[in-house]
C-alpha positions, -999 to +999 in steps of 0.1 A: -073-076-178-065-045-154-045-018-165-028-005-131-022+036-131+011+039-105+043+047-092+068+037-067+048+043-036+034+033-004+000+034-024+009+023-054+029-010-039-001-019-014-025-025-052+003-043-064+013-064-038-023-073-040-026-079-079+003-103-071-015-120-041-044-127-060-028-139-089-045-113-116-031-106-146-027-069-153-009-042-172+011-014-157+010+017-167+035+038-154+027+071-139+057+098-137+048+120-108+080+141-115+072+154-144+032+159-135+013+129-154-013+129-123-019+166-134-031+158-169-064+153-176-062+120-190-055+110-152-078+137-141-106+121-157-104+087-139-090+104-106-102+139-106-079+146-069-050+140-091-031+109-071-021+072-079-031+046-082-059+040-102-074+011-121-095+004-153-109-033-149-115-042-186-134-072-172-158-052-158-166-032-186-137-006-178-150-001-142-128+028-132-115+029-093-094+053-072-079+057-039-056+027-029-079+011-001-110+013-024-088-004-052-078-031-025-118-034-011-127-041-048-103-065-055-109-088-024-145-081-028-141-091-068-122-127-063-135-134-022-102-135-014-084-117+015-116-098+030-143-126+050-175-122+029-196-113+063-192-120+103-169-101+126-140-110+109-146-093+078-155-059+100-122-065+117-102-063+086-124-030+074-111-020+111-077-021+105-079-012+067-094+022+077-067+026+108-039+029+079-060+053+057-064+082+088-036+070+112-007+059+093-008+069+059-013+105+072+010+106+101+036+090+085+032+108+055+037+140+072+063+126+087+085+121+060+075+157+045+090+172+074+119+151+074+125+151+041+113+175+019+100+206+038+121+232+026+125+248+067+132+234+097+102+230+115+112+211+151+078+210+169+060+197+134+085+170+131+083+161+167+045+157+164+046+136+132+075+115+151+056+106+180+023+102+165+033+079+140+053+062+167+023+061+190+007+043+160+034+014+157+030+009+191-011+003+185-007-024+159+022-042+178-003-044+209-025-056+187-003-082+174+008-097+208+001-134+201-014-123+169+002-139+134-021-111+114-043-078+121-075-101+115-076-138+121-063-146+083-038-123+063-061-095+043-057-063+033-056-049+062-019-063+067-011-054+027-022-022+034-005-015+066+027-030+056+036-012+027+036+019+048+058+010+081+084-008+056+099+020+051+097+036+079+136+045+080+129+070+053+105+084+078+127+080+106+108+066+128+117+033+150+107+002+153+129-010+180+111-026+212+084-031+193+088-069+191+054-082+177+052-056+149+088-063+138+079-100+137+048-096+114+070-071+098+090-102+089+063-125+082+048-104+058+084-094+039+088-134+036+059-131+012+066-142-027+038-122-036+046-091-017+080-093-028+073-088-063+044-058-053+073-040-045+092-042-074+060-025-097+066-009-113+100-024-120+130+002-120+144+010-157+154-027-172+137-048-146+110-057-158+121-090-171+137-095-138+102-089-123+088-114-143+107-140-142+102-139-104+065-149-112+048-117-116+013-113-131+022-080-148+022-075-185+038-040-196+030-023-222 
């Protein structure tokens, strides 16, 4: 068993889209980031920069991991599923798996700060965080021109990419012209597994719901 350490995020959706992918059964432990939970140091001592998700794998004698793209590496690396054990392939998913963690995760990120929750209007910092997380969508749909996935199979590189530019409205950002990004946008929503990623952790009386859609969640 896995206990899963999250919340409702772009990090926290990308582990459990892949939970749900591999078909792992796991426990989710809900992480309120309103009140401060990733402050306290029973989070700080399994992620001592304070930030979801994390995970205890129980099977592996409690092996304790942090940052989202580690947590997904492990994973694939732990079943041999979504990440080619050797040859270019697997180098090409790495590729594209590190491209989210300093291109998109960032920009976008920043993006939505200044949009968002930045307390002063800040034009030029909001342009720059606009356009470069544009410029960025415009990358991965180049590289998606008469491409069905970031690598030659789905991976994690697409898992972890995806739960990012989902929601990229909330950043405000566009994805209009962008014809071969939009289409694996599309592809990878039509995903059962996906699907439920997103719903974990489930809103306030959903878990059921969640469930009964197929999910390999326990909750506690």
């Amino acid at each position: 068993m896995i206990d899963l350490y999250t919340s409702p995020t772009p990090n926290g959706w990308k582990v459990a889209m892949v939970l749900e992918e591999l078909e792992l059964d796991y426990k989710v432990k809900y992480v309120d980031l309103s009140i401060g939970d990733q402050h306290k140091s029973t989070f700080l001592n399994m992620n001592p920069n304070g930030r979801i998700p994390v995970i205890v794998d129980h099977g592996a004698d409690g092996q304790t991991i942090f940052d989202s793209n580690a947590i997904l590496f492990y994973l694939a690396e732990k079943t041999g599923k979504l990440l080619p054990s050797k040859g270019p392939e697997r180098h090409e998913v790495i590729q594209w798996l590190m491209f989210q963690a300093s291109g998109i995760g960032p920009m976008q990120g920043q993006a939505v700060a200044f949009e968002r929750y930045f307390p002063d209007d800040v034009p030029a910092a909001r342009k720059r965080y606009h356009n470069e997380t544009r410029r960025l969508y415009e990358v991965l749909n180049s590289r998606l021109v008469n491409r069905t996935w970031l690598a030659d199979n789905f991976s994690i590189a697409d898992i972890s990419n995806w739960s990012w530019i989902r929601s990229h409205r909330w950043a405000r950002v566009p994805t209009e012209g962008l014809i071969d990004l939009e289409r694996w946008m599309n592809e990878m929503r039509s995903r059962p597994a996906c699907e439920r990623g997103l719903n974990i952790p489930p809103s306030p009386g959903r878990a059921d719901a969640v469930k009964a859609l197929g999910s390999a969640m326990t909750t506690a």
